[in-house]
C-alpha positions, -999 to 999 in steps of 0.1 A, spaced: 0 0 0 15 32 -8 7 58 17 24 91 24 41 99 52 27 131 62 -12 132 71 -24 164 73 -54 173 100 -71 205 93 -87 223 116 -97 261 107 -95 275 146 -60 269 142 -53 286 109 -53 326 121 -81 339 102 -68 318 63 -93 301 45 -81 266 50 -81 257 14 -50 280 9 -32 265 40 -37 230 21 -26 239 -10 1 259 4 12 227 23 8 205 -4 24 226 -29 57 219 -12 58 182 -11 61 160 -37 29 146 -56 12 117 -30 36 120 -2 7 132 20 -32 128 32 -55 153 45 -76 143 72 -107 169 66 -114 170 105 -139 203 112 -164 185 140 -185 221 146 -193 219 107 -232 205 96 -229 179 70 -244 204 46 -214 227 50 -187 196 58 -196 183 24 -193 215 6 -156 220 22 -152 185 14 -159 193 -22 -133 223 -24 -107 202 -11 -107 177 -35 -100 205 -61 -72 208 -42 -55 172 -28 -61 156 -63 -42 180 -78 -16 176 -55 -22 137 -58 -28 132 -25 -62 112 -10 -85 134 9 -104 114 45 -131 126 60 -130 129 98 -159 98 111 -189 111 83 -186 83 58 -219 93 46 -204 129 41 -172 114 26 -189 91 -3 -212 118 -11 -186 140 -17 -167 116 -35 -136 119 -8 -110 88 -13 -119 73 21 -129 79 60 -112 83 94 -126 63 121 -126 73 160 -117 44 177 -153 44 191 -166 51 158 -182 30 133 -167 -5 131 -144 -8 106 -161 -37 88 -190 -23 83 -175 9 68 -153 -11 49 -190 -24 30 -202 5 27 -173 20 12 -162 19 -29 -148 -14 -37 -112 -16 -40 -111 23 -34 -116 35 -6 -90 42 23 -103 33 57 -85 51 86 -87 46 125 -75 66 153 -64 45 186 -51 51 219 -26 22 224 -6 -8 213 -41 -36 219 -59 -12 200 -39 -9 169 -35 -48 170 -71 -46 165 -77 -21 138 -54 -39 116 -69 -75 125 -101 -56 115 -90 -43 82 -78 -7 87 -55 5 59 -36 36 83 -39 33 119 -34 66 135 -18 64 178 -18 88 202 -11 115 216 24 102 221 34 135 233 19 167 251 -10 181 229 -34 212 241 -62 197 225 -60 163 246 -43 176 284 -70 158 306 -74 125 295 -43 111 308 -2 113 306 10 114 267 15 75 253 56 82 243 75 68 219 75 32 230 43 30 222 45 33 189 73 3 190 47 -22 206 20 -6 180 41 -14 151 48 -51 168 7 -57 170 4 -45 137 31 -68 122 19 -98 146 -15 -92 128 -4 -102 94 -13 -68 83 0 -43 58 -16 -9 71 4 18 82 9 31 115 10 69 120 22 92 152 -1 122 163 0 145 194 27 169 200 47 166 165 52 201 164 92 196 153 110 176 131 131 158 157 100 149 165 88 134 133 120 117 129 118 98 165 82 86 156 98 67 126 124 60 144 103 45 170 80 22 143 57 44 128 52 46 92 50 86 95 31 114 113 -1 132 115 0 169 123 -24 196 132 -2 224 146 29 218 125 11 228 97 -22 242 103 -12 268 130 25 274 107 33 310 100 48 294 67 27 263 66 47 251 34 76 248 54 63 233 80 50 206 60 83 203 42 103 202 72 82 173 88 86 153 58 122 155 50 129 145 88 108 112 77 130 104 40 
């Protein structure tokens, strides 16, 4: 499975007042073509408006051939046309997404919170499995110490020792490249960043940064 290394979250509290579509493309447009997935993550949207943002985007990722997910809405993302779905770990079961999605064509994505869990997603199907936080993150202070890096080591181990091929990303606190470098280090396939990117003054180096820490 070929899979960037890079996912990008969006989130448009984070982007200082720029229309998230040229934060994307900004991002994008300093990678190379498919190194990267945007997660379209915007919980406060309706599915009217989620879907219409979902529609701009594609304009967008496919140009930069890279597959756009949308954050738990499957029903937004096949309307939309989006390449696939991200899963909460509570969310829908992967199974059943996986028949409801396009045959052969659509990327199934699930967050999890620990080395069982990721063991299980990939048992279950998933084709990225996305663990965290492994370090301090704003957004999750409250729910419990960061995961670390070792984490990711026994993630990568349940994945393997599941006879799958999905990819295992790091999320929560990669807000440097040293820190995009020790998640791979550590197991993980790559990294998926909110902050990095999203809040960036230059969010085209931020994204280039991450990824050449990765290669």
């Amino acid at each position: 499975m070929d899979l960037g290394r890079l996912i990008l979250v969006t989130d448009r509290g984070q982007a200082d007042g720029r229309d998230l579509i040229d934060v994307v493309d900004a991002a994008l447009a300093a990678l190379p073509p498919a190194s990267a997935i945007v997660q379209l993550r915007e919980k406060d949207l309706v599915p009217r408006d989620l879907y219409a943002l979902a529609r701009r985007l594609l304009e967008v990722t496919h140009r930069h051939r890279c597959p756009l997910l949308v954050n738990d809405r499957i029903d937004v993302a096949l309307a939309a046309g989006a390449d696939g779905v991200h899963l909460p770990e509570k969310g829908l079961p992967i199974a059943v997404a996986r028949r409801l999605g396009r045959p052969g064509s659509f990327t199934l994505g699930v967050s999890v919170h620990g080395a069982d869990a990721a063991g299980a997603a990939a048992r279950d199907g998933a084709d990225l499995i996305v663990c965290g936080p492994i370090w301090d993150t704003p957004s999750k202070r409250g729910l419990g110490e960061p995961l670390g890096e070792a984490v990711l080591a026994q993630a990568q181990r349940a994945i393997l020792g599941a006879g799958a091929a999905a990819r295992l990303y790091a999320i929560g606190g990669v807000t440097s490249p040293e820190r995009a470098q020790a998640a791979v280090r550590a197991g993980a396939h790559g990294v998926a960043v909110v902050r990095g990117v999203m809040a960036a003054a230059d969010p085209a180096e931020g994204a280039r940064a991450l990824l050449a820490a990765m290669v």
